[in-house]
C-alpha positions in Angstrom: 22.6 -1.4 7.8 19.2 -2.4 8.1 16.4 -0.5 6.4 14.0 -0.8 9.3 15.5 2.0 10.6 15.1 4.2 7.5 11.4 3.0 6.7 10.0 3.1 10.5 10.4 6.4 11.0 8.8 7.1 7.3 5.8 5.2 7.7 5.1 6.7 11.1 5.1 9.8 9.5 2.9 9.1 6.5 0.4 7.6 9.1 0.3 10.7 11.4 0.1 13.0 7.8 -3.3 10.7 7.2 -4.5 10.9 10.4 -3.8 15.0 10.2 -6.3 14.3 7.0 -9.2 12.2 8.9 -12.2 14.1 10.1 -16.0 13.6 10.7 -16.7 13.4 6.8 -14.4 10.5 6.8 -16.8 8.1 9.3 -20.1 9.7 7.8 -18.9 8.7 4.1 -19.1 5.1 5.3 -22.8 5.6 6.2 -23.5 7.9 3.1 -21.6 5.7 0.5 -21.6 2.5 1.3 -21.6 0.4 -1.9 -18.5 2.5 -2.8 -16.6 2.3 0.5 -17.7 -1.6 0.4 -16.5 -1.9 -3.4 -13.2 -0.3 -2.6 -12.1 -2.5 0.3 -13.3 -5.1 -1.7 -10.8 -4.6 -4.1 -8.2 -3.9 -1.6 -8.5 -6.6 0.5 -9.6 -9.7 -1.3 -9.2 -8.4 -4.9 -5.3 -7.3 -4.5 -4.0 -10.2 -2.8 -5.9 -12.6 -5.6 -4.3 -11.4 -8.5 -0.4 -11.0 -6.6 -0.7 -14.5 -5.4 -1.8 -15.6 -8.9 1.2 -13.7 -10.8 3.6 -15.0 -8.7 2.5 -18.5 -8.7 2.3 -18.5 -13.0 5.0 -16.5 -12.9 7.1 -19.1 -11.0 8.8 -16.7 -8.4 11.3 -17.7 -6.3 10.0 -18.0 -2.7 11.5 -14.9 -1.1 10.0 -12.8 -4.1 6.7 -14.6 -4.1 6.5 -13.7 -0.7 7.5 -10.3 -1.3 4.7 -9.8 -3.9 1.9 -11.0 -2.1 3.1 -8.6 1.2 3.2 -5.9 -1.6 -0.6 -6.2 -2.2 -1.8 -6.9 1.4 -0.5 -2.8 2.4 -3.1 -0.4 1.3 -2.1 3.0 0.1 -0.9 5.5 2.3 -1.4 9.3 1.9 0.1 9.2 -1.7 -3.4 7.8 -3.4 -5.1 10.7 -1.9 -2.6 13.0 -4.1 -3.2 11.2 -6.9 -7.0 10.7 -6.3 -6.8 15.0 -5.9 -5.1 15.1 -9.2 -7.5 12.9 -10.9 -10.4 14.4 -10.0 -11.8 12.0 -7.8 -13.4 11.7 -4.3 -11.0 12.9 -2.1 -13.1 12.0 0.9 -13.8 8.6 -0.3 -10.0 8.4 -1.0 -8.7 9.1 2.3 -12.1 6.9 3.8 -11.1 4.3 1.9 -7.3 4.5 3.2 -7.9 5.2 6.8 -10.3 1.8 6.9 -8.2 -0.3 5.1 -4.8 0.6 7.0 -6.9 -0.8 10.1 -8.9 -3.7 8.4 -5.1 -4.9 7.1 -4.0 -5.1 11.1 -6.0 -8.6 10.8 -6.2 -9.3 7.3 -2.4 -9.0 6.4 -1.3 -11.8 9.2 -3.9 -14.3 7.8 -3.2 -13.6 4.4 0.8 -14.2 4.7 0.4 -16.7 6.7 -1.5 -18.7 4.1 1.0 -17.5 2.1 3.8 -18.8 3.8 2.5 -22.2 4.4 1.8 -22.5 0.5 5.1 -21.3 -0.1 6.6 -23.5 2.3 4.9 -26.6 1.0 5.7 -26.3 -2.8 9.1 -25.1 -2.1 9.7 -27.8 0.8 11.2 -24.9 3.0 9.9 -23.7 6.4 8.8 -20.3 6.5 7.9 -19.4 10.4 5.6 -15.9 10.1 5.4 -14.5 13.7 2.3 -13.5 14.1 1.8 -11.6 17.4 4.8 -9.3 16.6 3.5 -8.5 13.1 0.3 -7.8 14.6 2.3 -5.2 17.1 4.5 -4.2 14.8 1.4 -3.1 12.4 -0.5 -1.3 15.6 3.0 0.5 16.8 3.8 1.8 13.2 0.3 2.2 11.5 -2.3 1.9 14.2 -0.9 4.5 16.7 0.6 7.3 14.3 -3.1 7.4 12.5 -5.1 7.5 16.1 -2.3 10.2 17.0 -2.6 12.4 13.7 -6.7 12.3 14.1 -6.5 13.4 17.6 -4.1 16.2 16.9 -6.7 17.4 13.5 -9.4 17.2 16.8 -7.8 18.7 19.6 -6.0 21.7 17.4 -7.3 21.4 13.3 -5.3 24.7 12.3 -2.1 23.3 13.5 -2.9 19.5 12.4 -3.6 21.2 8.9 -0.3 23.5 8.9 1.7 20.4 9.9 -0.3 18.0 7.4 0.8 20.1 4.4 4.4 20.4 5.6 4.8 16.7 5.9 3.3 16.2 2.6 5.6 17.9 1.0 8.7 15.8 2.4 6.5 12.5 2.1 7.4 11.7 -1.1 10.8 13.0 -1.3 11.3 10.8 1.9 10.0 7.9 0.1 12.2 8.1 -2.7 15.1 8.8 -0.8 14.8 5.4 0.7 14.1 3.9 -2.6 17.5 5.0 -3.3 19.7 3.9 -0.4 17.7 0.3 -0.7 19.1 0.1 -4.5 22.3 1.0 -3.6 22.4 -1.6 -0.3 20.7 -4.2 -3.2 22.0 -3.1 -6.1 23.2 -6.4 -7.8 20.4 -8.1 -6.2 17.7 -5.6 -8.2 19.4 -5.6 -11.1 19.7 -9.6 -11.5 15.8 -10.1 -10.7 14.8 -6.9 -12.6 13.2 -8.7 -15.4 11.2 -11.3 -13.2 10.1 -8.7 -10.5 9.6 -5.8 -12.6 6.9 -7.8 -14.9 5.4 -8.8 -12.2 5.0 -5.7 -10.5 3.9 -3.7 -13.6 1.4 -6.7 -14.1 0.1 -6.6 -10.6 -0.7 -2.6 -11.1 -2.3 -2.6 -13.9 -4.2 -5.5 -13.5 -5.3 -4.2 -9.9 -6.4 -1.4 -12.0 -8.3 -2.8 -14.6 -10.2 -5.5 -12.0 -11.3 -2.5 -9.8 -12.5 -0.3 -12.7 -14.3 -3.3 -13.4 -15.9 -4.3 -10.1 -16.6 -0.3 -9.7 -18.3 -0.5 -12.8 -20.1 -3.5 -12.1 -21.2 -2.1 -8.8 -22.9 1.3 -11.1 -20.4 3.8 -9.5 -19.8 7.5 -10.8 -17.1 8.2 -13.0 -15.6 10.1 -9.8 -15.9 7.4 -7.6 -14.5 4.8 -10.2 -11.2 7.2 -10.3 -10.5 6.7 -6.8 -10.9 3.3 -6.4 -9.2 2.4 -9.3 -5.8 4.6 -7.5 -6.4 3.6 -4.1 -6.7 -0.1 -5.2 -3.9 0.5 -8.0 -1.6 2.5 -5.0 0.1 0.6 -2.1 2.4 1.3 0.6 5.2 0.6 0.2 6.9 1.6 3.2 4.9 -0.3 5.0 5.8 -3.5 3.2 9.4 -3.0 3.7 9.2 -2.7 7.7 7.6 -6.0 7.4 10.1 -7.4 4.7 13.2 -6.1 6.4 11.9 -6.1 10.3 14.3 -7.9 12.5 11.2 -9.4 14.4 9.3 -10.7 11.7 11.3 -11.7 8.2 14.4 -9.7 8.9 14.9 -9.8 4.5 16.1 -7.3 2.2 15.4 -9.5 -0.9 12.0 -9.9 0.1 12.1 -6.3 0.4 12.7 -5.8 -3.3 9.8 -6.2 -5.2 7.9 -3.4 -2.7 10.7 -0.8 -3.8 10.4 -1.3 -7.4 6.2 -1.3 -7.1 7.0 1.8 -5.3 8.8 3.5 -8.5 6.8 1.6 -11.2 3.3 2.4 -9.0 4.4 6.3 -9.1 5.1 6.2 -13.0 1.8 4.2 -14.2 -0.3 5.8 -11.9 1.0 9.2 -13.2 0.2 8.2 -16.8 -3.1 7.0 -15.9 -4.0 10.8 -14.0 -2.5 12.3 -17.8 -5.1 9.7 -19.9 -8.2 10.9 -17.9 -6.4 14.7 -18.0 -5.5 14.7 -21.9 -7.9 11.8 -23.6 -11.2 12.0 -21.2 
């Protein structure tokens, strides 16, 4: 069975809960705080892919998990950084800015960046990699593009019911995330568990040193404590579900494996970012 049929309707529905979120505060942050909003799609965009690209390539990755990395870091967070931004104090408006303007920038940016990644890959591994662009590019606007504009419009036309429905579906949102967590270990179990060691590193090494570069570049930048916080989770937090409808999309890379290193970011991301919300809780 393939997974695309699990994750699509997952990521729809953690689109249209951050598009239930989105409202005029959202645009005018961009125009109040634009060294912040600048910084954190800094760090999403360019900052992200950098360091992925550059663990996998020390790291020595085979080509399907290289890949897989690198996709990893080109999906911005979804509605699960501005949970974690809530819970570490930080600027929940700047959070969900941040994550509404990088889910579109990455309709453009994600293409270009795996398709550089593909030809390097391809020419150090002396394999052919074909990335279809057009359909990723549809794919993205059908499952990311189209859900937001939908959840937005329904927070404009009717905001009692948009908000109603936005905290009902964030309360399955994560349990439906974890759920396919689970059925994608048991469909790759032997898989995971042989390439646990390599891909687990590597992911653990891409979050925290997403984190540290971003609290760095905030800091760098003179930002507030509060507004370091968020950028250091939505920069630290991807979506995964996102990166596994590309992975395992019969349209694009149609690949389980390279599937695997966005499900263990998913559970690793969830437990450092977790302990990270307790240091600033506990030791701040």
């Amino acid at each position: 069975m393939n997974t695309i049929w699990i994750v699509m309707p997952i990521l729809i529905l953690l689109m249209f809960l951050l598009g239930t979120e989105l409202n005029k505060e959202s645009f005018v942050n961009v125009i109040r705080n634009p060294k912040a909003v600048i910084t954190g799609m800094a760090g999403q965009i360019i900052l992200l892919p950098l360091i992925a690209f550059s663990i996998a390539w020390i790291s020595g990755m085979p080509p399907v998990y290289f890949m897989g990395l690198v996709l990893i870091a080109c999906c911005p967070g979804g509605s699960s950084s501005n949970v974690f931004s809530m819970l570490a104090k930080g600027d929940i408006a700047l959070s969900i800015t941040l994550t509404a303007v990088s889910s579109v920038l990455t309709l453009f940016t994600l293409p270009l960046i795996m398709e550089l990644t593909s030809h390097f890959v391809s020419h150090n591994a002396g394999i052919s990699i074909e990335l279809p662009m057009g359909k990723l590019l549809v794919q993205n606007i059908v499952l990311l593009f189209v859900p937001l504009l939908a959840g937005f419009l329904f927070r404009r036309i009717s905001p009692y019911k948009a908000s109603r429905t936005g905290k009902m579906l964030g309360k399955i949102a994560f349990p439906a995330l974890m759920t396919l967590a689970f059925l994608f270990f048991l469909q790759y179990t032997e898989e995971i568990i042989a390439n646990f060691r390599l891909t687990g590193i590597a992911c653990a090494l891409l979050i925290i040193a997403s984190m540290l570069c971003s609290s760095l570049l905030s800091r760098f930048a003179r930002l507030t404590g509060t507004v370091r916080r968020t950028i250091v989770i939505e920069v630290g937090m991807q979506n995964a579900a996102q990166a596994i409808a590309i992975a395992t999309s019969p349209f694009i890379f149609n690949s389980g494996e390279m599937a695997i290193p966005a499900i263990i970011y998913a559970l690793m991301m969830n437990v450092i970012l977790l302990l990270y919300v307790m240091k600033l809780k506990y030791f701040n």
